[in-house]
gemmi code that builds the backbone of each chain (N, CA, C; Angstrom):
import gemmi

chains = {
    "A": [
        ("UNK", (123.085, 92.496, 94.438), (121.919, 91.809, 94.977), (122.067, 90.310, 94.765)),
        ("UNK", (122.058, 89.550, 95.900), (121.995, 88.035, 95.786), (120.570, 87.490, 96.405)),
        ("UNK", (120.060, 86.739, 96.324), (119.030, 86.108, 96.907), (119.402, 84.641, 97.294)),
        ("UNK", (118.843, 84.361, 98.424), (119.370, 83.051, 98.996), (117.873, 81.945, 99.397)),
        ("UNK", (117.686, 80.734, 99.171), (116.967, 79.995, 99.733), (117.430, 78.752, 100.165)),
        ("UNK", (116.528, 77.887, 100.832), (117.363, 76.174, 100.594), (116.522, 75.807, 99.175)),
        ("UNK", (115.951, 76.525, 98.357), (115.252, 75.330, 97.202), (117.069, 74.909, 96.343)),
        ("UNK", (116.876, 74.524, 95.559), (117.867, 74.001, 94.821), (117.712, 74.545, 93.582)),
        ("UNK", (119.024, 74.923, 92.716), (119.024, 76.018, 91.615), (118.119, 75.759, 91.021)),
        ("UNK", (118.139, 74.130, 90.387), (117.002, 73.590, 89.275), (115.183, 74.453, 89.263)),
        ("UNK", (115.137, 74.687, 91.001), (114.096, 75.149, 91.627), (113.662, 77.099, 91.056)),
        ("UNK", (114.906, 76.659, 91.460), (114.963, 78.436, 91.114), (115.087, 78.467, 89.605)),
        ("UNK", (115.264, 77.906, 88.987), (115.186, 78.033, 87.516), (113.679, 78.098, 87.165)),
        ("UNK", (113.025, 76.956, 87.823), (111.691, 76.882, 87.066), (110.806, 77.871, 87.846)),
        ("UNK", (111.491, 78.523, 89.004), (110.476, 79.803, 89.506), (110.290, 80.726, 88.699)),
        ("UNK", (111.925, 81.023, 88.748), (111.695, 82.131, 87.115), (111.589, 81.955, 86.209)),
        ("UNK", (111.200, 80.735, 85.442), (110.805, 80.655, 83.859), (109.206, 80.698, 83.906)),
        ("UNK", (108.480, 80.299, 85.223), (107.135, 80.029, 85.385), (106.247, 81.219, 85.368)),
        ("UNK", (107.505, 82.248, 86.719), (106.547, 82.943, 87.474), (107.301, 84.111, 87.904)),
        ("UNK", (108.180, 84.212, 88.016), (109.396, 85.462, 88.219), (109.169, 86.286, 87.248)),
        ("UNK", (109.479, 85.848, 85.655), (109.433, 86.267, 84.625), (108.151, 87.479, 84.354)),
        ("UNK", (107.139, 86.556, 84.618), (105.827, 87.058, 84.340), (105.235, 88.429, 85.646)),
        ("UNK", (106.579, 88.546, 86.175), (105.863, 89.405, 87.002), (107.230, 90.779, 86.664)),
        ("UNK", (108.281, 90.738, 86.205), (109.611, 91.466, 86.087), (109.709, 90.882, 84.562)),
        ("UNK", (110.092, 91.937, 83.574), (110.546, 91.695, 82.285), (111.674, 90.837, 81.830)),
        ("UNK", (112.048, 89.823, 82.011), (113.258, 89.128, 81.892), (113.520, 88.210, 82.801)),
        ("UNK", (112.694, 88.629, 83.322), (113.050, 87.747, 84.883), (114.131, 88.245, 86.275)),
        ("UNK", (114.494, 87.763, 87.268), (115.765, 88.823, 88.172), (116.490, 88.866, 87.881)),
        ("UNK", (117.637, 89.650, 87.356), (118.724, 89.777, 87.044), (119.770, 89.094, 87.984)),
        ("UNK", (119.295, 88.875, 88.749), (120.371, 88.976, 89.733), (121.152, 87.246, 90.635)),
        ("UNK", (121.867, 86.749, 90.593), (121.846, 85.339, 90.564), (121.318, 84.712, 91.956)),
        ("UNK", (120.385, 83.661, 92.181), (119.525, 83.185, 92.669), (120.335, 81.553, 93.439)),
        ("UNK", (121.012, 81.946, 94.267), (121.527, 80.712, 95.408), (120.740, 80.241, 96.411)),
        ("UNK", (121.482, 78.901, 96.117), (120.350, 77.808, 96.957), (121.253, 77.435, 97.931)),
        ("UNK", (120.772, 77.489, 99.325), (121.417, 76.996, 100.365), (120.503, 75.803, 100.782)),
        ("UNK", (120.611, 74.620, 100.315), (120.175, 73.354, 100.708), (120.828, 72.594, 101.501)),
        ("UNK", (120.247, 72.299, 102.879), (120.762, 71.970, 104.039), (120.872, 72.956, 105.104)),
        ("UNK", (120.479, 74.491, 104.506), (120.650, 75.435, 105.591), (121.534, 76.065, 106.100)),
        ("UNK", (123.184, 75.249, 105.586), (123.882, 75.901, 106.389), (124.891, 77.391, 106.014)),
        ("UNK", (124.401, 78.166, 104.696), (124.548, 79.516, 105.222), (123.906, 80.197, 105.871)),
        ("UNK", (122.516, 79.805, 105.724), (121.284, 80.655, 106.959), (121.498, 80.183, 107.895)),
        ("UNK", (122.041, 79.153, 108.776), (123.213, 78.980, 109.999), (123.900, 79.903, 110.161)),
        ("UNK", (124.550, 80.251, 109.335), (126.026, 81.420, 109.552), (125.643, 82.180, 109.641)),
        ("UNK", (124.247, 82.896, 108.985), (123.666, 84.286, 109.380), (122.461, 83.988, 109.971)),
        ("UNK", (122.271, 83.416, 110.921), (121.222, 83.222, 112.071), (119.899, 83.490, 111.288)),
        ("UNK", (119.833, 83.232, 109.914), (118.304, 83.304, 109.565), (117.565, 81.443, 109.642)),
        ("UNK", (118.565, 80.489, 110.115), (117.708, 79.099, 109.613), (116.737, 78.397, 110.496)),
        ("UNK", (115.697, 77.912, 110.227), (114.751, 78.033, 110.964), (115.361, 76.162, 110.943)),
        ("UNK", (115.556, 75.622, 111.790), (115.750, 74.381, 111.815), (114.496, 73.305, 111.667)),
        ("UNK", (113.366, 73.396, 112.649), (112.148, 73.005, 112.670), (111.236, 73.122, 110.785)),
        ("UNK", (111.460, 74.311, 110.557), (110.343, 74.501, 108.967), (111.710, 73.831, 107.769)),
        ("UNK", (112.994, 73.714, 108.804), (113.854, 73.677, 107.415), (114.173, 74.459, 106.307)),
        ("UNK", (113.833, 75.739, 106.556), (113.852, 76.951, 105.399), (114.703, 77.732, 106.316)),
        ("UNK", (115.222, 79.059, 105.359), (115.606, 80.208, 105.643), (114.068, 81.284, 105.750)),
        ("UNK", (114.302, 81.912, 106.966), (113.154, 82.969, 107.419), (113.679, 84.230, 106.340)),
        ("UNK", (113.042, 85.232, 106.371), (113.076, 86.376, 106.030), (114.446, 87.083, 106.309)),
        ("UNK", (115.727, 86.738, 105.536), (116.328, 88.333, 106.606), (117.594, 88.946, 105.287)),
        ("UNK", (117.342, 89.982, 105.853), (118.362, 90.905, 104.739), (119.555, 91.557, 105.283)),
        ("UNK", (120.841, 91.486, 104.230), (121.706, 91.928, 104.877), (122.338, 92.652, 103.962)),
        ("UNK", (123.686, 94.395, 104.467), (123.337, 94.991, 103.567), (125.041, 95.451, 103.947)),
        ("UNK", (125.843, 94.803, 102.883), (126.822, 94.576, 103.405), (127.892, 95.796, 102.327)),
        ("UNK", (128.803, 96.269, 102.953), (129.712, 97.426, 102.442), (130.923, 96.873, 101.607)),
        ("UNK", (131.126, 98.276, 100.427), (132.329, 97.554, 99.649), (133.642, 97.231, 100.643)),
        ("UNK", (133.985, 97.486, 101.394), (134.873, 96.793, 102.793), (134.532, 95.412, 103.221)),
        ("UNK", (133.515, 95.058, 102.706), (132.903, 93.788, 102.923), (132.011, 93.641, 104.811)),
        ("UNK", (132.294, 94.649, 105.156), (131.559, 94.610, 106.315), (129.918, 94.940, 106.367)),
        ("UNK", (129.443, 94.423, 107.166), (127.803, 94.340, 107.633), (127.374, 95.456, 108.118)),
        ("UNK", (126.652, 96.719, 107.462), (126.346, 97.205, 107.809), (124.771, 97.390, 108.664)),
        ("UNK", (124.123, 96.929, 107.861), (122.779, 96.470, 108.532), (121.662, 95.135, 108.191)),
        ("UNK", (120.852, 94.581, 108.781), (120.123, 93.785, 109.014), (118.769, 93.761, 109.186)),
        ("UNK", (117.997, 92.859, 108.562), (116.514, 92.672, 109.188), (115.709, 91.779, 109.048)),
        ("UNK", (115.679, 91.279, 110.062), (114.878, 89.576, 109.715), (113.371, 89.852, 110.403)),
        ("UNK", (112.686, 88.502, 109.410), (111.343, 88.971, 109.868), (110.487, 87.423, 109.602)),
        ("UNK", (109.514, 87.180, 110.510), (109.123, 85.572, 110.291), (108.142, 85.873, 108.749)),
        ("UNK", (108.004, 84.686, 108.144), (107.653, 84.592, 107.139), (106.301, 85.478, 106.534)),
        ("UNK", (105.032, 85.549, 107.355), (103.949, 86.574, 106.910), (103.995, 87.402, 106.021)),
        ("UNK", (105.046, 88.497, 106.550), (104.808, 90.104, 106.118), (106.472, 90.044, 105.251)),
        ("UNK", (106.358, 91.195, 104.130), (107.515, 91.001, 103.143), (107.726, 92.230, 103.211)),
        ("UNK", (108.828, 92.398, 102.439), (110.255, 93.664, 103.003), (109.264, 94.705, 102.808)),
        ("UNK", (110.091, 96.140, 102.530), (109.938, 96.929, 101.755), (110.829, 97.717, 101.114)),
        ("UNK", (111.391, 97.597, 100.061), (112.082, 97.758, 99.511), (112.638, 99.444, 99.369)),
        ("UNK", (111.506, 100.125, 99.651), (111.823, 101.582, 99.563), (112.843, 101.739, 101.245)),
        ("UNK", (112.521, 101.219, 102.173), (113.168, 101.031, 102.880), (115.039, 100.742, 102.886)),
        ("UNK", (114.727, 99.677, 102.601), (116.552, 99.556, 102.338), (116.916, 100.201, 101.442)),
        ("UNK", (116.363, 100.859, 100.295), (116.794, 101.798, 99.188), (117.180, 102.814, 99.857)),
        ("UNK", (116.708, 103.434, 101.416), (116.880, 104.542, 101.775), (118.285, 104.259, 102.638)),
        ("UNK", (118.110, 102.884, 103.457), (119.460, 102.663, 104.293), (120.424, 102.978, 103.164)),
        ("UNK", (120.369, 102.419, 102.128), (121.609, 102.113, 101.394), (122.262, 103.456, 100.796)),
        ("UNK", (121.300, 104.479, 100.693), (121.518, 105.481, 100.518), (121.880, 106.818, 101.431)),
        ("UNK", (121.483, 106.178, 102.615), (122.022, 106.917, 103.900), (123.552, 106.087, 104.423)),
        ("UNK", (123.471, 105.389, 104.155), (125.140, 104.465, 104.325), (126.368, 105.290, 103.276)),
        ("UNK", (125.427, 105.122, 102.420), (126.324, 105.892, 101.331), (126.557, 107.211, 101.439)),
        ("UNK", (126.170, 107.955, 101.687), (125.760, 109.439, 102.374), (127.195, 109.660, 103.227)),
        ("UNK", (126.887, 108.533, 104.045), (127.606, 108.752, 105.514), (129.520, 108.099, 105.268)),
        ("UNK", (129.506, 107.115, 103.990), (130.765, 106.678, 103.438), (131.427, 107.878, 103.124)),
        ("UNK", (130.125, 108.556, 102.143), (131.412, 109.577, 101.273), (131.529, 110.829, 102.141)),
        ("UNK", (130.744, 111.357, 103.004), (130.817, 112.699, 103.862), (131.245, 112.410, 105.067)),
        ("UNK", (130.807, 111.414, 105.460), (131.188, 111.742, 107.305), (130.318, 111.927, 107.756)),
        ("UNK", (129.429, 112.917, 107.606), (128.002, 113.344, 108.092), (127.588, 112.112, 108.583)),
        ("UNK", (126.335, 112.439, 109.389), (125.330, 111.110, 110.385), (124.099, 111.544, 109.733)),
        ("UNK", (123.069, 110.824, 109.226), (121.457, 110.605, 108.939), (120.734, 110.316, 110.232)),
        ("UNK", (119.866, 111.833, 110.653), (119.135, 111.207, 111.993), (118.003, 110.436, 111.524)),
        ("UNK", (117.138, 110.556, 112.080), (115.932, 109.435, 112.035), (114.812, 109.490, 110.883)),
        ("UNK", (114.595, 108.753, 110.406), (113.730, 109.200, 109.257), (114.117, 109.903, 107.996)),
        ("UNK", (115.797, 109.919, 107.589), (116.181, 110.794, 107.132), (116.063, 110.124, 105.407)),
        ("UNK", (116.119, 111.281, 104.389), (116.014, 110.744, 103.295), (116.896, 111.549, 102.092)),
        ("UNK", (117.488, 111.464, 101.271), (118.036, 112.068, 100.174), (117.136, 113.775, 100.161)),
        ("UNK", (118.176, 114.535, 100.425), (117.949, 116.250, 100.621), (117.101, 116.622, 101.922)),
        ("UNK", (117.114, 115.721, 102.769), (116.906, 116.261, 104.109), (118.142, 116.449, 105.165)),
        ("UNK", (118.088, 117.167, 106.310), (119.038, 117.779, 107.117), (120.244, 116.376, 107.361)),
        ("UNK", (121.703, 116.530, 107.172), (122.349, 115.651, 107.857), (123.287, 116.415, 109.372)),
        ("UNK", (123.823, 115.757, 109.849), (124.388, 116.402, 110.971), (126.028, 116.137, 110.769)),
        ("UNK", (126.930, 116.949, 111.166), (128.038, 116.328, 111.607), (128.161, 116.087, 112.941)),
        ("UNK", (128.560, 115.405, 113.318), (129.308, 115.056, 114.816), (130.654, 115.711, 115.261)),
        ("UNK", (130.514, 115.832, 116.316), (131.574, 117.323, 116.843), (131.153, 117.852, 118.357)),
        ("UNK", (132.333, 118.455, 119.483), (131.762, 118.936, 119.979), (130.559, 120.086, 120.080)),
        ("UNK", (131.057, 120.592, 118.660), (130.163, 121.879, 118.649), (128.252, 121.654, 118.518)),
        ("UNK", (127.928, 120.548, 118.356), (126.668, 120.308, 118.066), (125.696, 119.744, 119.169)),
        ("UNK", (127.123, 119.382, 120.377), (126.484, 118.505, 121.677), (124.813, 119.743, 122.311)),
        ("UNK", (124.210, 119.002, 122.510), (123.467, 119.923, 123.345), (122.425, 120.623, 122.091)),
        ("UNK", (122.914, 121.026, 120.611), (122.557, 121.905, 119.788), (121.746, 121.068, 118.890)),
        ("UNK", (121.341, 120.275, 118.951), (120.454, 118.972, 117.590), (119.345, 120.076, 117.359)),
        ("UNK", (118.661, 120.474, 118.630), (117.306, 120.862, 118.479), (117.543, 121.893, 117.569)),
        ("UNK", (118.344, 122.720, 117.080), (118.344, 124.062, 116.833), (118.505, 123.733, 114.655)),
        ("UNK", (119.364, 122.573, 114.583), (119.206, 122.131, 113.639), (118.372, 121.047, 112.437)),
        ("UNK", (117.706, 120.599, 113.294), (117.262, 119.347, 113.397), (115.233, 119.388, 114.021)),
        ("UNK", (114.617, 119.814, 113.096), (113.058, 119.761, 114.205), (112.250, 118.769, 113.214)),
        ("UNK", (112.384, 117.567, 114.252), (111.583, 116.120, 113.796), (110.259, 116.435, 112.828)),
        ("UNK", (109.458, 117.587, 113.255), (108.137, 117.439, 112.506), (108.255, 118.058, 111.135)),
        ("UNK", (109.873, 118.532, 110.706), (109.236, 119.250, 109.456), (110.554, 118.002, 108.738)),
        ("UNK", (111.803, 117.742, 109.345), (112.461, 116.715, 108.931), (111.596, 114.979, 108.620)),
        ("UNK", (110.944, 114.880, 109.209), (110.180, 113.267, 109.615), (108.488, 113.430, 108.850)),
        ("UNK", (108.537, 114.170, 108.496), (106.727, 114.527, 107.738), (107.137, 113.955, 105.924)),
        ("UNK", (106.217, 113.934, 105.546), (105.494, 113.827, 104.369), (106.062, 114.364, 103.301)),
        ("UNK", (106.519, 115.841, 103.716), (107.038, 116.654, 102.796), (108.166, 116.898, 102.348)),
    ],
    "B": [
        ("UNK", (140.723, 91.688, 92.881), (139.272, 91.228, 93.084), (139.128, 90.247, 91.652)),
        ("UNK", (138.490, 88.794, 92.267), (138.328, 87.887, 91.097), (137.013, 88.195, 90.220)),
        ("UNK", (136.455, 88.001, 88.778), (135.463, 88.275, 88.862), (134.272, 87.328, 88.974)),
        ("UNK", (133.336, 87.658, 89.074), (131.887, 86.462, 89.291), (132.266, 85.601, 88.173)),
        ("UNK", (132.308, 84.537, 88.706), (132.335, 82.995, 87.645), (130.876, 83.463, 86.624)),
        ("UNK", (131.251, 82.781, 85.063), (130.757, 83.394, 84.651), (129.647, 82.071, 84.274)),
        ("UNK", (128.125, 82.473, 84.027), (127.138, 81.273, 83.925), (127.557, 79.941, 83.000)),
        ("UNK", (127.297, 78.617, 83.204), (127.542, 77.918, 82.885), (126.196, 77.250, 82.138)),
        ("UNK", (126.327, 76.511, 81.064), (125.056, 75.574, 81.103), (125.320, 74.154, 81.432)),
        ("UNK", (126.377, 73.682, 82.079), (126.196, 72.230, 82.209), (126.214, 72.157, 83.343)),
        ("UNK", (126.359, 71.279, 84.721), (126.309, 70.558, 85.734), (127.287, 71.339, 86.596)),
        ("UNK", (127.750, 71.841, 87.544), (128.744, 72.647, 88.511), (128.632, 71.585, 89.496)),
        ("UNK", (130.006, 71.687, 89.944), (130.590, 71.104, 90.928), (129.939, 71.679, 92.143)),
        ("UNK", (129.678, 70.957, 93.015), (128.506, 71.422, 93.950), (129.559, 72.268, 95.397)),
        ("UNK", (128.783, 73.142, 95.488), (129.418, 74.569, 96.481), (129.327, 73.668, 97.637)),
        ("UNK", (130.497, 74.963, 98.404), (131.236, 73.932, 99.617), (130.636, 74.543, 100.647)),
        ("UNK", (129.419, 75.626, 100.520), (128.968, 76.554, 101.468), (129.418, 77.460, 102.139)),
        ("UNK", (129.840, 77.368, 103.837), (130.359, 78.691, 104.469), (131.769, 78.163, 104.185)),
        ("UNK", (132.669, 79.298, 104.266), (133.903, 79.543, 103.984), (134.898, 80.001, 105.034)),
        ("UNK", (135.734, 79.727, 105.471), (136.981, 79.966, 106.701), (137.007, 81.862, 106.224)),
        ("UNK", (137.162, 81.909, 107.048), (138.033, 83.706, 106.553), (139.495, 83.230, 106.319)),
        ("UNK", (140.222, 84.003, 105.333), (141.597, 83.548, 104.851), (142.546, 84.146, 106.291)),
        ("UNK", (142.414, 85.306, 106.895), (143.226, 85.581, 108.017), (142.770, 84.822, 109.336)),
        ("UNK", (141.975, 83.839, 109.439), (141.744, 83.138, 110.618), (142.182, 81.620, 110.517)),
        ("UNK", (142.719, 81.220, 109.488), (143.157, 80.181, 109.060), (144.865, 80.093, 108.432)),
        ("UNK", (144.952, 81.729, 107.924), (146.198, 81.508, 107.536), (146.732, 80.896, 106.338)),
        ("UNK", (145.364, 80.225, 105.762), (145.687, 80.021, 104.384), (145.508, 80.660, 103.409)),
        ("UNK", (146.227, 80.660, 102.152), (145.881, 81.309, 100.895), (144.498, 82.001, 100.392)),
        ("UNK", (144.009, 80.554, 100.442), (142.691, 80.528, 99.845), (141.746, 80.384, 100.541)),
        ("UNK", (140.354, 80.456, 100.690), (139.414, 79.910, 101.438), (138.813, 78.881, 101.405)),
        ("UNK", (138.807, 77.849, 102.409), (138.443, 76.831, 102.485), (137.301, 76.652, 103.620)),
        ("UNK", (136.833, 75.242, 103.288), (135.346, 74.693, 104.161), (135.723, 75.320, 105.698)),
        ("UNK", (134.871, 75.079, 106.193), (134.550, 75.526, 107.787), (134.560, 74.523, 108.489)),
        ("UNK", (135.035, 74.177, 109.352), (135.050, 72.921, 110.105), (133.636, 72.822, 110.729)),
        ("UNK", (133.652, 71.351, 110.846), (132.139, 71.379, 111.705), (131.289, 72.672, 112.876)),
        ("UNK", (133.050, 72.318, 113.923), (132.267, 72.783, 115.257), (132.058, 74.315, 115.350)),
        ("UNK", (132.723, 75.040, 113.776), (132.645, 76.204, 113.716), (131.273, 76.925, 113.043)),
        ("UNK", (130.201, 76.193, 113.366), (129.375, 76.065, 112.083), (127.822, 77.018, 113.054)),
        ("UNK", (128.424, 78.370, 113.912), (127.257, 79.117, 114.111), (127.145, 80.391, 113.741)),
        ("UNK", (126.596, 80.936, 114.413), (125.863, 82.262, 113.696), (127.045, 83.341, 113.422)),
        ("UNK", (127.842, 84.219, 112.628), (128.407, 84.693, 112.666), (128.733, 86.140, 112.113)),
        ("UNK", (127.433, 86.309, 111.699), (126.690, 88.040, 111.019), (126.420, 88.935, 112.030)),
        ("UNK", (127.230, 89.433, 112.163), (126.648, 90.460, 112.971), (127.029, 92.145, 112.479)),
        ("UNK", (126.170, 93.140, 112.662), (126.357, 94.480, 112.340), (128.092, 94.917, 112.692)),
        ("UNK", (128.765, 95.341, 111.579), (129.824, 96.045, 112.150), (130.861, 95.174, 111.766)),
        ("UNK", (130.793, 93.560, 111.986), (131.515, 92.848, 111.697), (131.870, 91.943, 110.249)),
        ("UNK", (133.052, 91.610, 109.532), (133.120, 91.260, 108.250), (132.129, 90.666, 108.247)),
        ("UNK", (131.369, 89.926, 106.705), (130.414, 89.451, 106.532), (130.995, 88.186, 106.168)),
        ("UNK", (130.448, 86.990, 106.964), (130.871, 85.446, 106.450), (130.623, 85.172, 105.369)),
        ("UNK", (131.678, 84.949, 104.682), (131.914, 84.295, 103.206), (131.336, 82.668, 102.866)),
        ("UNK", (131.221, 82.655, 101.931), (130.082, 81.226, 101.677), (130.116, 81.085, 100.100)),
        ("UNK", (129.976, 79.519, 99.752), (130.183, 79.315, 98.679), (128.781, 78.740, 98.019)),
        ("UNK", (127.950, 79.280, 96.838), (126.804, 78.345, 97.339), (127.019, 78.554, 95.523)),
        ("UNK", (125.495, 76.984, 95.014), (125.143, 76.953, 93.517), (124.170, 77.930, 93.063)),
        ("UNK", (124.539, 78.740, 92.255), (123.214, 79.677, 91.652), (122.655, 79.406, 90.295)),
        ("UNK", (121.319, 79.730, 90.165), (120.848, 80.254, 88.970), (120.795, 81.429, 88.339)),
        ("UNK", (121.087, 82.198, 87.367), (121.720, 83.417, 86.599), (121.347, 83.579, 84.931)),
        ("UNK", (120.496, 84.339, 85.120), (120.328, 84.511, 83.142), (120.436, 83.213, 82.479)),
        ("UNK", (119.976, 82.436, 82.923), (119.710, 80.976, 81.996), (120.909, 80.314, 82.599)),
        ("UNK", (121.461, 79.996, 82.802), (122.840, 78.840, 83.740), (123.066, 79.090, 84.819)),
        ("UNK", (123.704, 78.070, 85.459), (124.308, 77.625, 86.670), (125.346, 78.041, 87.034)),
        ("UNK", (125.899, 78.446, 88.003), (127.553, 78.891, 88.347), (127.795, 78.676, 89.681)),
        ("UNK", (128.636, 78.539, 90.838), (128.858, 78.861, 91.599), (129.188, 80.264, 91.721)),
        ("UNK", (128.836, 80.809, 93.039), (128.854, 81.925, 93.627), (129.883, 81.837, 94.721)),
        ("UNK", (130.806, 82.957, 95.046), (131.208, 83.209, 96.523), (130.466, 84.282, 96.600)),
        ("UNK", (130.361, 84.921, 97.817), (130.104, 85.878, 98.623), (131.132, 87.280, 98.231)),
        ("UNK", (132.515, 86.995, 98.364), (133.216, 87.334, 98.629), (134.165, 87.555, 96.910)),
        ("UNK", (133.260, 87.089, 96.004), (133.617, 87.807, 94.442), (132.722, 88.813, 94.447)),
        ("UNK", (131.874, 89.586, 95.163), (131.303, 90.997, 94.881), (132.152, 91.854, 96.145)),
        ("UNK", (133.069, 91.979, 96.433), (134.152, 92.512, 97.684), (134.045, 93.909, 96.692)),
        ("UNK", (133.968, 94.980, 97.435), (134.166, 96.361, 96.390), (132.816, 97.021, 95.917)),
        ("UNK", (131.951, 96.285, 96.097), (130.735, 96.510, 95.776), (129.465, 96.839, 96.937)),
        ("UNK", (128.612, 97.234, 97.165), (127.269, 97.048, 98.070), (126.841, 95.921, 97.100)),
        ("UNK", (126.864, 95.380, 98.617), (125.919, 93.828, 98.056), (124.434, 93.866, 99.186)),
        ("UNK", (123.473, 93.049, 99.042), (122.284, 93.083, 99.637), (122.285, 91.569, 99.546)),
        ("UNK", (122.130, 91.023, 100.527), (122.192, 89.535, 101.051), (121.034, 89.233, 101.174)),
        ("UNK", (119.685, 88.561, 100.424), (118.133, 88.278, 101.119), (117.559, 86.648, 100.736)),
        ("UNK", (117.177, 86.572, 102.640), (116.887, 85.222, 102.590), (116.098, 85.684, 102.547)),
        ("UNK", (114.863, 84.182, 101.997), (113.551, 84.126, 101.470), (113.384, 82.500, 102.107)),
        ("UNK", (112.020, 82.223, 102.574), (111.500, 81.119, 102.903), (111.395, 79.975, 101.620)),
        ("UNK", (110.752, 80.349, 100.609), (111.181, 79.429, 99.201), (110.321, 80.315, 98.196)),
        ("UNK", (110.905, 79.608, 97.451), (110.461, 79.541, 95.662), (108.969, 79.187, 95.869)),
        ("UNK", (108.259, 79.783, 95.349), (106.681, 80.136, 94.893), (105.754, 79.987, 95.993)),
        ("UNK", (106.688, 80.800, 97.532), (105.664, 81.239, 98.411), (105.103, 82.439, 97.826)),
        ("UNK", (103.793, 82.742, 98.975), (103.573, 83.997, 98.411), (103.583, 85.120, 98.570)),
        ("UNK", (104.718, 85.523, 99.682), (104.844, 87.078, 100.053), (106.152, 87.219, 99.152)),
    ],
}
model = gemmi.Model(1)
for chain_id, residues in chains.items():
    chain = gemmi.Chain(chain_id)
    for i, (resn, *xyz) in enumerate(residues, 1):
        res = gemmi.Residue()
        res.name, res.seqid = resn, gemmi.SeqId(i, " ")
        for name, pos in zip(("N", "CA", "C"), xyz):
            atom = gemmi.Atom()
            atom.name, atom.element = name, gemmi.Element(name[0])
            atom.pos, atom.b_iso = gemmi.Position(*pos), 0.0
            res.add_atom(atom)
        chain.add_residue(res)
    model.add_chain(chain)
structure = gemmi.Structure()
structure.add_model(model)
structure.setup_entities()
């Protein structure tokens, strides 16, 4: 886990000695980079040129170093974390098996393999209302 | 795989930001990005652009690459700033 802004480290120091801390036991573990001037949120299309900040966006990248997924969002509304806990865990799913995660899918619900044998056959394995519910 | 520079408490040499990919340049090491190369370049599926930036970490300063957590799931999150409030 990295976190990125344009404030400047000094910034990020006194966030978490102020106010980070007091909300997480220790404060984030996790090291806190400042992109001042914007230009890694350039490279990943999060920089808002006009506000001068980086917008909202997350990226959720594989030990191959490749990008697996993304999600940016204007400033208002904030992540949800159970969310990418689940991508990251359906990525992972799909690293070590092969298997595919259909929609809504979560740790001990149905996965699929891909194959001819399944073309045409989802429905028979796969029924959205008891996979995609509550339970 | 190098490991994460480890926290510092004095002053760091200030990060050089985005980073060349070493097979598109041909050099050793990774170096700055030229100006005109300087757009969006994240996309799903594709390596993730490497970048050099200054962090804060358990009480000190260090530089960060991107590309010293290689081997790992990493989670990349921009944030608008320090003591907004979402």
């Amino acid at each position: 886990m990295l976190s990125v802004s344009t404030d400047s480290h000094f910034t990020h120091k006194i966030w978490q000695e102020q106010e980070l801390s007091k909300m997480v036991e220790g404060g984030v573990p996790w090291p806190m980079l400042s992109d001042s001037g914007g230009r890694i949120g350039t490279l990943y299309g999060v920089y808002d040129e006009n506000a001068g900040v980086d917008i909202r966006g997350r990226f959720l990248i594989d030990p191959d170093f490749v990008i697996q997924a993304m999600e940016v969002m204007t400033p208002p509304v904030g992540r949800n974390v159970v969310e990418l806990i689940r991508q990251v865990q359906a990525y992972q799913h799909h690293r070590a098996t092969g298997e595919v995660t259909p929609a809504g899918w979560r740790p001990g619900k149905t996965t699929l393999k891909p194959g001819p044998a399944l073309v045409g056959k989802v429905w028979e394995v796969w029924d959205p209302k008891k996979e995609m519910g509550e339970g | 795989m190098p490991e994460p520079a480890k926290p510092g408490y004095s002053c760091v040499t200030p990060a050089r930001g985005p980073l060349a990919a070493p097979e598109a340049t041909g050099a050793p090491a990774a170096q700055a990005v030229p100006e005109e190369k300087k757009t969006v370049q994240a996309r799903v599926g594709k390596p993730a652009p490497d970048f050099e930036a200054t962090a804060y970490q358990a009480g000190g300063f260090k530089t960060v690459k991107l590309s010293d957590y290689k081997g790992q799931w990493i989670v990349l999150c921009f944030y608008p700033g320090d003591f907004t409030f979402v």
